[in-house]
N, C-alpha and C positions, 0 to 999 in steps of 0.2 A: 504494500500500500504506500503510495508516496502524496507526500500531504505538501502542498505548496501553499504557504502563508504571503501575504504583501498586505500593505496598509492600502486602505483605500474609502473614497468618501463617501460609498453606498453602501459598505459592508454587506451585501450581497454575498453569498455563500454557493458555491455548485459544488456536488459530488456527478464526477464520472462515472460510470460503471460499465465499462466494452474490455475484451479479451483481448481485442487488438491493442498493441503497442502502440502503433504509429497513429492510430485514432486519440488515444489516450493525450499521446504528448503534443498533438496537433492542437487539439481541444484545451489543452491544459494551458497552452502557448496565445493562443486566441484571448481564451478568457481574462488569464493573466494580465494582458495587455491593458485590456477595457478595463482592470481594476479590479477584479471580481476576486475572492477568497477561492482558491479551487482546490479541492481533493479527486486523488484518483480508485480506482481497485479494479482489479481486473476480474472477478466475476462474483458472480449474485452473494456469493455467503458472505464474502470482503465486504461488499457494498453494504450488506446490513449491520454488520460489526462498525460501520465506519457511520453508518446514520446514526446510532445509539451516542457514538461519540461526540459529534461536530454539529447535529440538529442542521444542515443547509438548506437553504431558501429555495434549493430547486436542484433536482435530481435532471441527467441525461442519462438514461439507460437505453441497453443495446437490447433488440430482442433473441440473437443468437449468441448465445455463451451455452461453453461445454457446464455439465453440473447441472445447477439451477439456472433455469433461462430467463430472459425479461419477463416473461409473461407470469412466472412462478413469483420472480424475486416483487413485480409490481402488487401482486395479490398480498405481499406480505409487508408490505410500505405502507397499503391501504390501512391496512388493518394497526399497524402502528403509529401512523401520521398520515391520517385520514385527507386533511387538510393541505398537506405538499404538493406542489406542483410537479409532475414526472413527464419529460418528454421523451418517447421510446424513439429510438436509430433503428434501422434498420437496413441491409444492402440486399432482401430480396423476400419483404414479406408479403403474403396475398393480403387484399382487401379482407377478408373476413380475417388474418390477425389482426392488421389494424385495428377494425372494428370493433375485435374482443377488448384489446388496449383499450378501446376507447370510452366501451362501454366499464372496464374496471377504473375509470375515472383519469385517462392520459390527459395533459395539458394540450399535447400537440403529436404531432406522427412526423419524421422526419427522414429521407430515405437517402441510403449512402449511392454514391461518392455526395459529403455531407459539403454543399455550400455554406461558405462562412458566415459571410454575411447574413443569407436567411437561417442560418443558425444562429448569430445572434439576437435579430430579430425574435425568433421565438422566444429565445429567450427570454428575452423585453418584456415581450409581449405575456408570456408566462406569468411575469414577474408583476405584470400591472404597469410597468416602461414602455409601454404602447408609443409613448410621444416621443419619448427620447431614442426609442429605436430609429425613427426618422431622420437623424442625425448620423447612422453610420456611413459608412466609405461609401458603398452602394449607391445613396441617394447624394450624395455629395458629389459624386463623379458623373452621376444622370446628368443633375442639375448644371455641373460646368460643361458639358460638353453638347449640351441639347439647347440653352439656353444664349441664345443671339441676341445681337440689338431688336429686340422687336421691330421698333418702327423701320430699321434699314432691312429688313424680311417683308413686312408688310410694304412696303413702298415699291420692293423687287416684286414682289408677286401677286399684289393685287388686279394686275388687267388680267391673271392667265385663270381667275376664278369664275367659275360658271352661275351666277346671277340664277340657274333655273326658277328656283321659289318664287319668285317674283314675275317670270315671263308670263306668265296664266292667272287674268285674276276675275277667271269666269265662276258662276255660281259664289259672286258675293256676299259676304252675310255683314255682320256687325267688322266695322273696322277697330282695331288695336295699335296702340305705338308700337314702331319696332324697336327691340335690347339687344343690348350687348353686357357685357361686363364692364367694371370702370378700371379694369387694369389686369396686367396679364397676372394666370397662376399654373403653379407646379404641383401635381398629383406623384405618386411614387407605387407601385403595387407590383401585383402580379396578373400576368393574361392567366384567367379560368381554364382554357381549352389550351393554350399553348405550353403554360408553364413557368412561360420567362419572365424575365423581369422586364416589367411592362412601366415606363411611362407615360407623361402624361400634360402638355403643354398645353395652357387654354389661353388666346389671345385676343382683343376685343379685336374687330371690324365694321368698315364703316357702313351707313344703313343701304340697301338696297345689295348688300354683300350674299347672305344665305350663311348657311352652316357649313363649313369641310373640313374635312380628314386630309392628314398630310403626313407622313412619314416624317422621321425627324431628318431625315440625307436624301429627301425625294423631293421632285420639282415640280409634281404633278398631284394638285390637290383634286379629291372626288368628292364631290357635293353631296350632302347626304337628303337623298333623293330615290326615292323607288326607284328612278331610270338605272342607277346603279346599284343594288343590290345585286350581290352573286350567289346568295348560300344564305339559308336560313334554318340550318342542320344545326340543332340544340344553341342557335346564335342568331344574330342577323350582323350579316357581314358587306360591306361596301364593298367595291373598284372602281379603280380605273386605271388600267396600265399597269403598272409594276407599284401600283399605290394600293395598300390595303389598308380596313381597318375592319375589325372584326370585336366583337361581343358588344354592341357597340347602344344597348336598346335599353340600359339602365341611365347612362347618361344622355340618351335621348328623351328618356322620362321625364330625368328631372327640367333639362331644359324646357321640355314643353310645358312642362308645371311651373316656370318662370318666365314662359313668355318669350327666352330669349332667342330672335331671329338670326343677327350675325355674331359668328364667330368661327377662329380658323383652331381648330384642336390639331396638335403635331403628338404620335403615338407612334410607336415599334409595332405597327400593324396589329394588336390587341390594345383593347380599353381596359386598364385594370379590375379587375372583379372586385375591390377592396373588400368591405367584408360582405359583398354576394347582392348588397343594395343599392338602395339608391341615395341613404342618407348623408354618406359623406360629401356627395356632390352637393348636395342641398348646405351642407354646412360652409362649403367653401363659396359657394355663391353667396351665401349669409356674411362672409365674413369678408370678401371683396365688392362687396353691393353690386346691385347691376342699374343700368340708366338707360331711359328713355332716349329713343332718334328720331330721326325726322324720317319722313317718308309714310308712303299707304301699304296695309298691312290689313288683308281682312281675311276672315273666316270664310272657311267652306263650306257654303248653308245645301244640304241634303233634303233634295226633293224628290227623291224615291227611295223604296226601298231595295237595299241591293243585297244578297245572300252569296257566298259560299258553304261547303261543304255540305253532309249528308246530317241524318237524323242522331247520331252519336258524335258528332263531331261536325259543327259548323261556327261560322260565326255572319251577323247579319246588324246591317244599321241602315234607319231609316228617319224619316225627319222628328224632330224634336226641339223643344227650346234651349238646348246647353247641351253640353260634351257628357253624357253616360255613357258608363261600362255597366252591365249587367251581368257577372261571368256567373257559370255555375261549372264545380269541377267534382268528378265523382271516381275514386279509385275505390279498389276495396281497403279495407281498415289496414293500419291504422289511420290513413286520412279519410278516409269513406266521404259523402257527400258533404262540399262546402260551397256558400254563396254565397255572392259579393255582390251590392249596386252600390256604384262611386260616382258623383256627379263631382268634375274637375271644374270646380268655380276660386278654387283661391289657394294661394300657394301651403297657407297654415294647413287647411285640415288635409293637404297632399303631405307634408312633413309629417303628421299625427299617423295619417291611417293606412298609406300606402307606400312612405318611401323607406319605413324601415323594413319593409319584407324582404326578405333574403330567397335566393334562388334556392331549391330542392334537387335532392335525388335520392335514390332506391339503392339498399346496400346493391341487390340482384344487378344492378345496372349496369352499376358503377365497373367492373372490370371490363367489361365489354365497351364501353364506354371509353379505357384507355388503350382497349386494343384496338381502337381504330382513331387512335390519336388524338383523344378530345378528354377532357377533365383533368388533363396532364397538371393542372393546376388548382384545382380542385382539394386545397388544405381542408383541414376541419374545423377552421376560423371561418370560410368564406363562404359556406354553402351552410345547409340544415339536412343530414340526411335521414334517413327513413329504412329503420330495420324492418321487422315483421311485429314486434311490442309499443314502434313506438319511433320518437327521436334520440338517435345513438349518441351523439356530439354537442349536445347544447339544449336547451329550453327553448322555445319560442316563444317570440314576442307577442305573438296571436298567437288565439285560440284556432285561429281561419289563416295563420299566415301565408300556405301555399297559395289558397286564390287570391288573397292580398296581393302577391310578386306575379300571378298570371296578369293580374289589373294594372299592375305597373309596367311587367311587358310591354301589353296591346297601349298603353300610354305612351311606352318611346315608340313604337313601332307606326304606330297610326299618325306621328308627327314626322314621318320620311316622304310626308308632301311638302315640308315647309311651313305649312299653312294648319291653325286650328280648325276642328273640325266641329260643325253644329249637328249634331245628331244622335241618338242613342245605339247606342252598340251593344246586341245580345249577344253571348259567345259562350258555347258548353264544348269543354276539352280541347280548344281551339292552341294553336300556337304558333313560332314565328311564321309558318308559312303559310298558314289558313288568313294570318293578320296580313301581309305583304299581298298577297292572292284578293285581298278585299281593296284593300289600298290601290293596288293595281284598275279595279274596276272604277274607282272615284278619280281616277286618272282620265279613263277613258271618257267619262261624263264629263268631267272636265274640258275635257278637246271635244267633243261634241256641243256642248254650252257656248264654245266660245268659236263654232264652227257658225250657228245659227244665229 
């Protein structure tokens, strides 16, 4: 057992517990750095001899040790320090280990070859240093290297932006100011489906601009625009050229639930899942204000009713006084039948009732899921998943939370016209493609409105 002492002014404590040496001293070397008190032991019986001794703030355990394994030694933490944070390593466990972790009370799941930085991150995050985690190397090096003179990016590349939003302003309803934000901001996370470290640049634009996607090293921004949608497989994903963005329909939400028409977003071709909602974007619009511009901006008032899909799966909107969602979603238990009606009138009760719902999934899914390359980032912070008793990873903020985040979906998704829309929307087990598929027909009214 080797025990490494340093002074430090969070007195934070970590015990290691991996059979690997070179994990051990890598880990031991990292932490040390940030400050942190760190013991090590090289398998499960050390690790409990050394908890009795030092009490630490947060265990890293491996789930493959000869002897007693993570899974045994975690069982026996619980039972003596109910309360401790444990994040299990791993370099090749199926989802249903995780799971078991997870459900024996893991802080987090972490899988080898072990990233530093979102190692310590979890850490952090473990530890309630949510905030301070935001400060590591990681986001420090996004930030310098993504981060340009705005205005002299905006001044280069504003004629190459597609205006679409605004070319169409048939089937008018109630007019709106157009917004933007009052100053640029920096988001930091990870892509859900990709994995990587995803950030996240929001820059204002002047009015009669629209919304787009830009890569951070690309020249060629894609408007977020039905006309560009490529893939709405567990996402909805933009193009155009060698310019991608993808997951892209939580921070579409929230914008539509602020109203704001331009602005230029620079992303690593994923939009961060932060924690799976919509809330954080809501808080950072909150905390950069957004402002009124000049120019005409009106709604899309709905004068028929228009339908996709079948009797188990459709979705359908027809005229009305305001923007409702009416969703009804029905799995077997443990979600079994839930229903939503959200009328989207004001930014407060879209913060209340819909933007902290977090995206779901099915332990059954979930591997299938990364064997065709999608949840690759899919932590047990970001999403809510759903065993066969219940939820495995967290509490939910609802009673109703999965149709909650189905309501937020069809909210960003339904705003890839540009334009708010007047009308009620019913929608039972509907998703990104049934929504895109709908949108797509209010397109075409569209061009025919402004054909006549």
């Amino acid at each position: 057992m080797n025990v490494i002492a340093k002074k430090t002014q969070n007195q934070y404590s970590i015990l290691i517990i991996d059979d690997e040496e070179a994990i051990r001293k890598t880990l031991t070397s990292v932490f040390q750095d940030e400050g942190y008190l760190v013991e090590s032991a090289s398998d499960g019986e050390k690790g409990l001899a050394a908890l009795s001794k030092v009490k630490p703030s947060l265990v890293l355990l491996d789930i493959w040790m000869p002897g007693m394994d993570g899974i045994e030694t975690l069982k026996r933490i619980r039972e003596e320090f109910p309360d401790l944070p444990v994040i299990m390593i791993s370099g090749h466990a199926t989802i249903a280990t995780a799971t078991e972790a997870m459900k024996l009370g893991a802080a987090d799941f972490i899988e080898k070859p072990l990233d530093l930085s979102s190692t310590l991150e979890s850490a952090r995050r473990s530890l309630g240093m949510l905030d301070e985690a935001k400060q590591e190397s990681g986001y420090r090096q996004f930030a310098e290297n993504c981060v340009d003179q705005s205005e002299n990016f905006k001044n280069r590349k504003i004629e190459a932006l597609n205006p679409i939003v605004f070319a169409d302003r048939s089937l008018a309803g109630r007019s709106f100011p157009q917004r933007t934000l009052k100053s640029s901001a920096l988001l930091y996370g990870q892509g859900l489906h990709s994995g990587k470290k995803s950030g996240l640049i929001l820059e204002p634009l002047p009015e009669n601009s629209g919304i787009h996607f830009i890569g951070v090293s690309e020249t060629t921004a894609v408007p977020a625009h039905v006309n560009f949608v490529e893939s709405t497989g567990f996402a909805t994903t933009v193009r155009l050229g060698k310019t991608q963005a993808g997951t892209i329909e939580h921070l579409m939400s929230a914008l539509h639930a602020y109203g704001i028409t331009n602005l230029l977003i620079k992303c690593n071709g994923e939009v961060p899942v932060m924690d799976g909602s919509a809330i954080e974007f809501c808080s950072l619009f909150d905390d950069i204000g957004v402002e009124d511009q000049n120019g005409e901006w009106f709604e899309i008032e709905i004068k028929e009713k228009l339908t996709v899909g079948n009797d188990s799966e459709f979705i359908t909107i027809e005229p009305a006084d305001s923007f409702t969602i009416d969703y009804t979603l029905s799995y077997p238990e443990p979600l079994g039948h839930q229903h939503m009606v959200f009328t989207l009138n004001d930014v407060d009760s879209y913060k209340q009732e819909i933007a902290p719902a977090r995206t779901f999934g099915f332990v059954k899914d979930i591997e299938w899921l990364q064997s065709q390359g999608l949840a690759l980032g899919g932590r047990f912070d970001n999403f809510v998943l759903f065993g066969e008793e219940g939820t495995i990873n967290c509490e939910l903020r609802f009673e109703n939370e999965p149709v909650r985040h189905k309501v937020l979906d069809a909210i960003g998704d339904l705003f890839l016209l540009g334009r708010r829309i007047r009308g009620k929307v019913t929608a039972r087990m509907s998703g990104h493609s049934d929504n895109i598929a709908l949108l797509s027909k209010i397109r075409d009214k569209l061009k025919e409105a402004a054909q006549n």
